[in-house]
Steps between C-alpha positions, in 0.01 A plus 500: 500500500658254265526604127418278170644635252766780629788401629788734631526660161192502325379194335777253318481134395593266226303616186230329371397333842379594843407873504740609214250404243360751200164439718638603808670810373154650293308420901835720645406760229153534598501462856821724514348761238145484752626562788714826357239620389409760714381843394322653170808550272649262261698281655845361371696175502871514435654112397859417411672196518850304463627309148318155612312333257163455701491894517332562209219271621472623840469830342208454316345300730571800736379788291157286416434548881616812561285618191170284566459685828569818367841614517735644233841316483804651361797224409863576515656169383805413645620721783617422844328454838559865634422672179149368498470655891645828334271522253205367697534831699630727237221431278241531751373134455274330728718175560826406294589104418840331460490172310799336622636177716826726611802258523293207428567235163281648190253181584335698778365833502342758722263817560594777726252758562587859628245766617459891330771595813763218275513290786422144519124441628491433883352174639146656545483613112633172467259288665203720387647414124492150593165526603376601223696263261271245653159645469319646222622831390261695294568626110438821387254558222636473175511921428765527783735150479859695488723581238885337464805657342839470455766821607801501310707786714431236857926430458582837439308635809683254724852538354416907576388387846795268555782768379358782723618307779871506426631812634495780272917556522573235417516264211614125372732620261816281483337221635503156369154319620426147442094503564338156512116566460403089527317508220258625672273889506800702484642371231472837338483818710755349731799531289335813316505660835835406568652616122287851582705605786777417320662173574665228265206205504547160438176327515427103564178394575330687216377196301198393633280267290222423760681216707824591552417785768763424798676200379794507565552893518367771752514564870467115543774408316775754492772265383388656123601813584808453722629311124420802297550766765889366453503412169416862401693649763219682616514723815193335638218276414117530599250178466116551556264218529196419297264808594850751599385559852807346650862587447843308551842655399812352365834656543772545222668180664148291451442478853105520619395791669167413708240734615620511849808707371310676248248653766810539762630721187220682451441635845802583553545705185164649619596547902783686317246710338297530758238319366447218651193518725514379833824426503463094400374263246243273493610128375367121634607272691689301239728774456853461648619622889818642301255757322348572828883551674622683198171778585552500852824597457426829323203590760226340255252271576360177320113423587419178448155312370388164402607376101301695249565804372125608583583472843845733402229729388292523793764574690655779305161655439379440894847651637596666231816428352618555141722187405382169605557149298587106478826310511376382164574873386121586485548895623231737555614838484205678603583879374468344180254206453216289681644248455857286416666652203862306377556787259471744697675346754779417251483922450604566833742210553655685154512843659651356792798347300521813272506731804804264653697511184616168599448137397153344558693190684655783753164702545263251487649219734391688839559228765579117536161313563524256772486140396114420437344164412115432420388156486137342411314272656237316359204384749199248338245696812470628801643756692834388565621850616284474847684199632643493844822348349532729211439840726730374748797439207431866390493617821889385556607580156373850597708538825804354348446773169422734758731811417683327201190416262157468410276200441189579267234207483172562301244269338498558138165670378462247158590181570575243817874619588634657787800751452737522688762787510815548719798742439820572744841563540583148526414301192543145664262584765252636278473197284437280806241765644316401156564158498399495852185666477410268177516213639281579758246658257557145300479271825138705592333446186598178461300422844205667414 
């Protein structure tokens, strides 16, 4: 069944229009709060949010529903994504929100909703939510309409949370740590974590005035921190994006690090352990053959899903594996959190490089990705994808990959464009398998 509102990460648009309106959010609220409400005690809504402007108004509109149907709502102002999944669970709260667009420019915004396990709601919660966003959801009599509050120790509980996870021998001490926060919902306990276990922090991204949330720093853009990361002669440097659920690295020479390595780091340091369960990762189909080599050769495994890092989830939960993630350097580590968690990440990526007692650019550099291209293409309608001439071109591009490469082609979920993906050990021929396949995707839509 088709969804109206969720998409693959909870509900996200340009503010003020379409269904990121104060409206929409207070109908969320109640039909959310309803439907959790389940049971004679008194039931509890965690919210937090990123730095964006349109927060505060979300917010309110959100605790006016939440409240009008009978549910208390505790706020924790700015924290990020996987804190308010902590703290939906560690408080015992009914359902936990994350106000927050991710990656996205301050302009749009976002609601993610998590369940009283901390993970995010499955399709069927989902689509009942839906449901009831679009009918009439009854009030509560005025003697029971919930109660709202601010905490003030929400930061400290996750930086506690976030600093158990580092191993207990060892620490950051002689470190130098550039930490670029995006002006975004870490902009605090990220580098207060960080300075806790000891390191040397120098923090960018810790600014934000309501619209400057990713521009031009972050996960996104990296370039930031590759400048300071050498300016400061720092031993490493860790950028977070908007809501800190994703996590890309910068060596002390200002070269990118990208979550591929970081999760081929990870579970190795944790195969090494003994840790790692199953013996593999979990990562998309976006993510590069050289990760899936560099595993193979040390008896590991990589199980692959479609793009999402819901689907990551699934699949880690379903076969049960402990490190799972996106190219993007979304990583689920799964002994820790429900869901993607940069900081944490960052933690063990730290531990990693501590435990080497060797440069970042040395430890965290674990293979040479094959040459990968991605190209869009935009289709007016149709279904380009199921003509005879464009199955027949991917057909051959296949056999001729076949044993040298992959070739990825998916339909974008959002908007008319068909992606296509093709990586090898020969960069020439993987630029004409994409140009190849584009043009027939082009030529098919143009006919219909």
């Amino acid at each position: 069944m088709a969804r109206k509102y969720f998409g693959t990460d909870g509900i996200r648009g340009l503010t003020n229009a379409g269904a990121m309106t104060a409206a929409m959010a207070m109908k969320v609220g109640m039909a959310a709060g309803a439907y959790f409400l389940r049971g004679d005690h008194k039931h509890r809504v965690v919210i937090g949010k990123d730095t964006r402007l349109s927060g505060y108004m979300l917010e309110s509109a959100l605790v006016a529903g939440f409240t009008s149907v009978g549910m208390d709502v505790v706020m924790t102002g700015p924290l990020p994504t996987p804190a308010i999944a902590m703290l939906t669970q560690s408080m015992r709260a009914d359902i936990g929100v994350m106000i927050s667009a991710s990656h996205n420019p301050f302009a749009d915004n976002g609601l993610k909703l998590f369940g009283p396990d901390g993970y995010k709601l499955s399709d069927e919660a989902e689509e009942a939510i839906e449901a009831l966003i679009d009918g009439d959801v009854p009030l509560v009599p005025s003697g029971q309409i919930g109660r709202a509050k601010r905490i003030d120790d929400a930061a400290g509980r996750y930086i506690h949370f976030a600093k158990s996870t580092f191993p207990s021998d060892l620490t950051l001490d002689g470190m130098r740590i550039v930490v670029d926060c995006a002006h975004g919902a870490a902009y605090q306990v990220a580098p207060a974590a960080l300075w806790e276990l000891g390191a040397d922090i120098v923090a960018i991204g810790v600014a934000p005035n309501g619209t400057n949330i990713n521009d031009g720093v972050g996960s996104t853009a990296p370039k930031a921190l590759g400048e300071a990361v050498v300016a400061h002669r720092a031993d490493i440097g860790i950028a977070l994006d908007g809501d800190a659920d994703r996590l890309i690295v910068v060596d002390e020479r200002g070269r990118v690090i990208d979550g591929d390595q970081l999760m081929a780091t990870i579970a190795a340091g944790w195969a090494r352990q003994g840790r790692l369960k199953g013996g593999a990762l979990v990562a998309t189909v976006m993510s590069n053959l050289g990760l899936e080599r560099h595993l193979a050769a040390q008896g590991l495994g990589l199980v692959r899903t479609k793009v999402g890092d819901r689907h990551v989830l699934e699949a880690m939960r379903a076969r049960g594996h402990n490190v799972g993630g996106e190219q993007s350097g979304h990583i689920i580590l799964s002994d820790y959190a429900t869901t993607g968690d940069g900081l944490v990440a960052a933690l063990q990526v730290l531990a990693e490089v501590k435990r080497a007692s060797a440069p970042a650019s040395e430890v965290l550099h674990r293979f040479e990705p094959l040459p990968q291209l991605l190209r869009n293409v935009r289709f007016a309608g149709g279904k380009p994808l199921d003509a005879a001439p464009v199955r027949a071109a991917i057909a051959e591009v296949e056999a001729e990959l076949s044993g040298r490469g992959r070739l990825v082609i998916r339909p974008s979920g959002t908007e008319p464009v068909i992606r296509v993906m093709a990586e090898g050990d020969d960069a020439a021929q993987v630029e004409r398998a994409v140009a190849r396949i584009c043009d027939a995707v082009t030529a098919a839509a143009t006919q219909e």
